[in-house]
N, C-alpha and C positions, 0 to 999 in steps of 0.2 A: 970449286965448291965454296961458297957465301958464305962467313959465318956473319955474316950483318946484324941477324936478331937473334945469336944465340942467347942473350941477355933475358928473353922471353921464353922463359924455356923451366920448366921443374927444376929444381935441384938435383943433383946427382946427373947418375948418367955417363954417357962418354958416346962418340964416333959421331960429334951432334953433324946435318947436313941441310943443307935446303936445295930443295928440289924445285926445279923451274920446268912445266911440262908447255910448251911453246907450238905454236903453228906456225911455221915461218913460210909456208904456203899459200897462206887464207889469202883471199883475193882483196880483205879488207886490212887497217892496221888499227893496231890500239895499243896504246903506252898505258901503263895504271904509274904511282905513286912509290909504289916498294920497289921496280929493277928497273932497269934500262931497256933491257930486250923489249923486242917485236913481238905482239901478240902473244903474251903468257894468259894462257886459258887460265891454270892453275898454279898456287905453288904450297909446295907441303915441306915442315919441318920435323925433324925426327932424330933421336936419337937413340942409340943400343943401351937398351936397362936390363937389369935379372928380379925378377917377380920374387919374393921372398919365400916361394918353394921352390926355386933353383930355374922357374923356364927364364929360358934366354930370348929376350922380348926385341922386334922392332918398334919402337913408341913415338909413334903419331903426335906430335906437338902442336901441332896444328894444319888443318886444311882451309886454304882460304885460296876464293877465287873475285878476283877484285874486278875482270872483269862482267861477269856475270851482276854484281853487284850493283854496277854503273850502269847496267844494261836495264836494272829493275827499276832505279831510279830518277834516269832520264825522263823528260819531258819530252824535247822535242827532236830526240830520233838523232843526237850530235853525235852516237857513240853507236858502231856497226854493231848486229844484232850479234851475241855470243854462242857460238855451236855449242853442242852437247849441253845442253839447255838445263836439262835434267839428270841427265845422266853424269854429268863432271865430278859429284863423291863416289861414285861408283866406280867412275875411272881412279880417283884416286888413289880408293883401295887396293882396288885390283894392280897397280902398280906396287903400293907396296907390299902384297903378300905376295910378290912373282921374285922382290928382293930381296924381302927376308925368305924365301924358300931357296934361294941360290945362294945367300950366303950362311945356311945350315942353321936357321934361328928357329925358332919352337913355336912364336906366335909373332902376331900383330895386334898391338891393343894405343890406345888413343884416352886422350883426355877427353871428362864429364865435360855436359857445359857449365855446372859450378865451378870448375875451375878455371875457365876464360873469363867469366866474370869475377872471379877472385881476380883478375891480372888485370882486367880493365878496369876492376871496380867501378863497378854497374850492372842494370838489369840487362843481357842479351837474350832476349827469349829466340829471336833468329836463330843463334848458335848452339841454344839449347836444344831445338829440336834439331836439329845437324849430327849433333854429337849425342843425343841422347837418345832419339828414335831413328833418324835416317841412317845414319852410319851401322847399327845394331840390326836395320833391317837387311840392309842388303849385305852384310856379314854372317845371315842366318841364309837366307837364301844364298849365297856362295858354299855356306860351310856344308847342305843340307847333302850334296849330291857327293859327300868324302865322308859323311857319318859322324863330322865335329861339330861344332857350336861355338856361340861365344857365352863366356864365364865371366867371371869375376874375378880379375887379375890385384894382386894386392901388392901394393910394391913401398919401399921406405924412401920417403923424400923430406921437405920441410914444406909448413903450407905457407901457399902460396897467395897471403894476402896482401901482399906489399910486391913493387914493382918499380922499376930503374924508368926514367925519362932522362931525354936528350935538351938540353937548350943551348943551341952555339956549341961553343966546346967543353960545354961541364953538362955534370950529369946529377940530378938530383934522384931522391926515394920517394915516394908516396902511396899511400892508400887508406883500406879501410875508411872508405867517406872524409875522407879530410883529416882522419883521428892521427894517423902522422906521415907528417911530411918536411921533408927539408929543404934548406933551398940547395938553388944548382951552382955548386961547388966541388967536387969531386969528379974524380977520374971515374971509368965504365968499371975499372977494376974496382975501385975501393966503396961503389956505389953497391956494387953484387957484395963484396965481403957485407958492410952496413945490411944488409938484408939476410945475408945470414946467421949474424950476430942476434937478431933480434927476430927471426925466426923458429920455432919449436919443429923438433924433428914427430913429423905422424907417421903413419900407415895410411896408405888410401888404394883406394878399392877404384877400377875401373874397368869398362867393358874389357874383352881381350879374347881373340878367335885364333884358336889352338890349330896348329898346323898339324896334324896325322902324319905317315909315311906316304900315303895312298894319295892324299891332297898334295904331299910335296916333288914327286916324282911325277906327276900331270903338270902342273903350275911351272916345273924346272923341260919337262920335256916339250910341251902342247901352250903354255900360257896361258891368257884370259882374253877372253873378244872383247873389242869395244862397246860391242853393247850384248846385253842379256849375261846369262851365265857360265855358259858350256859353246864349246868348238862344235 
């Protein structure tokens, strides 16, 4: 288990993980930038938070498929075509509402995309609709056939508008458009503390689809298909 980009990640939290979902099958190969592995379709980070009315949450940190990415941006065809085309958040999810149902957690909720662009600072309209509509879609369409939904999970963090970079082996802070930034001189530790130091603790409100009993004893006993909704 990676903690490589726990650094990228809300405040608070705990049991942070990255998730590498791989085809070591595929008759083609592709390396991305972020692991080493063969053919990573996707990979998802997440950690265990408690929503500030007590559910006990698995939290979506990020879904990101880097090859698929490559696959939109190629010109001339350097990069084998990416399966599950459309379907890869949907695998996502469904992965991890099959984990947090086996590990006794109450829901699965993920971050807006205001707040990937707080961490990248910048405009991600891509990610936006990812996390803001695609993600919310196919979380309603899952929840629809166990009688849940998804809400609005509200949980205490600090915001997230400042952000750790790597150069060589120091580590600098920056964000908010340039308004501060240091240089790279610090350790990964003392770079997260400097961002917390200078971070205001909020409340924020994010999607977040409520496990039932009914949903949790299907998903723990039957699972989710790779494609569509139901077995």
């Amino acid at each position: 288990n990676s903690r490589r980009y726990e650094h990228m990640t809300l405040s608070g939290g705990d049991d942070y993980s990255e998730w590498l979902v791989t085809l070591p099958d595929y008759q083609h190969s592709y390396f991305n930038g972020h692991y080493y592995e063969r053919n990573v379709l996707l990979h998802i980070r997440s950690k265990r938070r408690e929503a500030l009315d007590g559910t006990q949450v698995l939290f979506i940190e990020e879904i990101q498929s880097d090859w698929h990415q490559a696959d939109r941006q190629q010109v001339r065809g350097q990069i084998p075509r990416a399966p599950f085309r459309r379907e890869w958040p949907a695998l996502a999810l469904k992965l991890m509402l099959m984990h947090a149902a086996r590990q006794g957690l109450d829901a699965v909720a993920w971050s807006s995309g205001r707040v990937h662009e707080l961490r990248y600072d910048k405009a991600m309209p891509g990610l936006c609709r990812l996390y803001d509509d695609e993600l919310p879609r196919v979380a309603a369409r899952l929840a629809k056939h166990w009688q849940s939904g998804v809400v609005q999970g509200v949980f205490q963090t600090r915001h997230p508008w400042l952000h750790a970079t790597r150069q060589h082996d120091k580590w600098k802070v920056e964000g908010a458009g340039g308004k501060f930034a240091t240089r790279a001189r610090y350790d990964r530790t003392q770079a997260l503390a400097l961002i917390e130091r200078h971070s205001k603790v909020i409340t924020l409100g994010v999607p977040m689809l409520r496990i039932n009993q009914v949903m949790r004893a299907h998903l723990i006993e039957h699972g989710l298909p790779l494609f569509g909704e139901m077995l």
